[in-house]
C-alpha positions in Angstrom: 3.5 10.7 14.9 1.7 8.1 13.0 2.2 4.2 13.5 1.6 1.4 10.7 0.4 -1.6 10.6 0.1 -4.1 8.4 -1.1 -7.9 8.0 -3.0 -10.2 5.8 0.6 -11.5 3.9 1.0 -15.1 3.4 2.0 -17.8 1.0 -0.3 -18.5 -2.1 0.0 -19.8 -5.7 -0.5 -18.2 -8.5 -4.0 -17.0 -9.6 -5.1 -17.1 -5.8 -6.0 -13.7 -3.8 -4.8 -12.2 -1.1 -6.2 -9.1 1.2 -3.3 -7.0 3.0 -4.6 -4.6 5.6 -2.9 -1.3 7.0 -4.3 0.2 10.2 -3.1 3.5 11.2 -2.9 5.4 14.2 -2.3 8.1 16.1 -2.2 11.7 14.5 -4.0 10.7 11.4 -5.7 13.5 11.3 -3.4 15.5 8.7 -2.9 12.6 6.3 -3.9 13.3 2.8 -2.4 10.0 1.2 -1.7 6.6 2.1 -0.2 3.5 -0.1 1.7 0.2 -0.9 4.8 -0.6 -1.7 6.7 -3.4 -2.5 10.1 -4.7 -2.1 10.7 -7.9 -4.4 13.9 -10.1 -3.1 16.8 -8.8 -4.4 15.8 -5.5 -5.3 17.3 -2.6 -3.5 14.4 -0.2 -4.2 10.7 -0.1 -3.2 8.5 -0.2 -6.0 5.6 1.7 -5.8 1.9 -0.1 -6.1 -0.6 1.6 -5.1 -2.0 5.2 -3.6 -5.1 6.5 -2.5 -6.1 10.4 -1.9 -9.2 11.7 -0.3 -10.5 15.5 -0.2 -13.5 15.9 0.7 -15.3 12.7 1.3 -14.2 11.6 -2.9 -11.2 9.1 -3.1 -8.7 8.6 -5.6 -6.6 5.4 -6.4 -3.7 5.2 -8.4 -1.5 1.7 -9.9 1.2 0.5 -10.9 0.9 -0.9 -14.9 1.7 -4.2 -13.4 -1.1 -4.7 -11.3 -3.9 -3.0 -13.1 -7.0 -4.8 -13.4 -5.6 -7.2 -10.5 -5.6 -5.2 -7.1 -7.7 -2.8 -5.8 -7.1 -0.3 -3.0 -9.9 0.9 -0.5 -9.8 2.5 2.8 -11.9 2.6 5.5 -11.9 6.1 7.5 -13.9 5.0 10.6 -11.2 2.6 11.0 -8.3 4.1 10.0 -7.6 1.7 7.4 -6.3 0.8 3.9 -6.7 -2.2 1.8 -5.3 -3.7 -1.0 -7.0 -6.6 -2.4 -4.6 -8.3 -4.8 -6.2 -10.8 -7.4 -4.9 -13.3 -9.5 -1.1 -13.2 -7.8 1.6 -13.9 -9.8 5.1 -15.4 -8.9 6.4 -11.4 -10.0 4.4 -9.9 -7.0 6.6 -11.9 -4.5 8.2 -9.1 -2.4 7.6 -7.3 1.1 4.6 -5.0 0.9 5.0 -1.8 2.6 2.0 0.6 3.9 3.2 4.0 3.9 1.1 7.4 4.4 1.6 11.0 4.2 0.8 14.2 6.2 -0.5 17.0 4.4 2.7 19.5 3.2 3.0 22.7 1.7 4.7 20.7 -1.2 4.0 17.7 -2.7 6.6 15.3 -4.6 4.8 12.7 -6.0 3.0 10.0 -4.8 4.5 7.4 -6.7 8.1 8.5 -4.9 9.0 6.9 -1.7 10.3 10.7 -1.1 6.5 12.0 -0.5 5.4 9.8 2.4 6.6 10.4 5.6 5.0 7.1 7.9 6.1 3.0 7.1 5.2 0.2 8.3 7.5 -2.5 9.0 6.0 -4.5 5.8 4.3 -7.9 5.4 6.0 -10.8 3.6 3.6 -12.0 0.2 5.3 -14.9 -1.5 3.6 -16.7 -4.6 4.7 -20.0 -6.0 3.9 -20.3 -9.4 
């Protein structure tokens, strides 16, 4: 089992930064993928916002349309740990951010789909007032 957990949310206005953090432990040893989420208020589904892969020592990050340009998404092995630095915030990326990972599988969805990580974290609240 792996547990999640996140922090760094808070209120802001818009064009301010904010860093979430995600801190993983126990059996990480077989994750291949971890990422962000987000649930804006009234929305039923969690939106996808960010991945990143590793194999051998080279990461890979992935985003959402929305937020390119704006956030960037790091990790820290040593610690465990995943970052999402989100830059010039709008009032549209108001929602409950989500860390998720996922454990190495013989088959792979995709990592955009909620359906391909297997971990959550119980999300952090990120409001901006415009």
């Amino acid at each position: 089992q792996v547990q999640l957990v996140e922090s760094g949310g808070g209120v802001v206005q818009s064009g301010d930064s904010l860093r979430l953090s995600c801190e993983a432990s126990g059996q990480t040893f077989n994750l291949y993928l971890m990422g962000w989420f987000r649930q804006a208020p009234g929305k039923e589904e969690r939106e996808f916002v960010s991945g990143i892969t590793w194999n051998r020592n080279k990461d890979t990050s992935y985003y959402v349309d929305s937020v390119k340009g704006r956030f960037i998404i790091s990790r820290d092995n040593a610690k465990n740990s995943v970052y999402l630095d989100m830059n010039i915030l709008k009032p549209e990326d108001t929602a409950v951010y989500y860390c998720a990972a996922a454990r190495e599988k013989a088959y792979r969805t995709s990592l955009y789909d909620t359906k391909e990580y297997d971990y959550w974290g119980e999300g952090t609240q990120v409001t901006v007032s415009s």
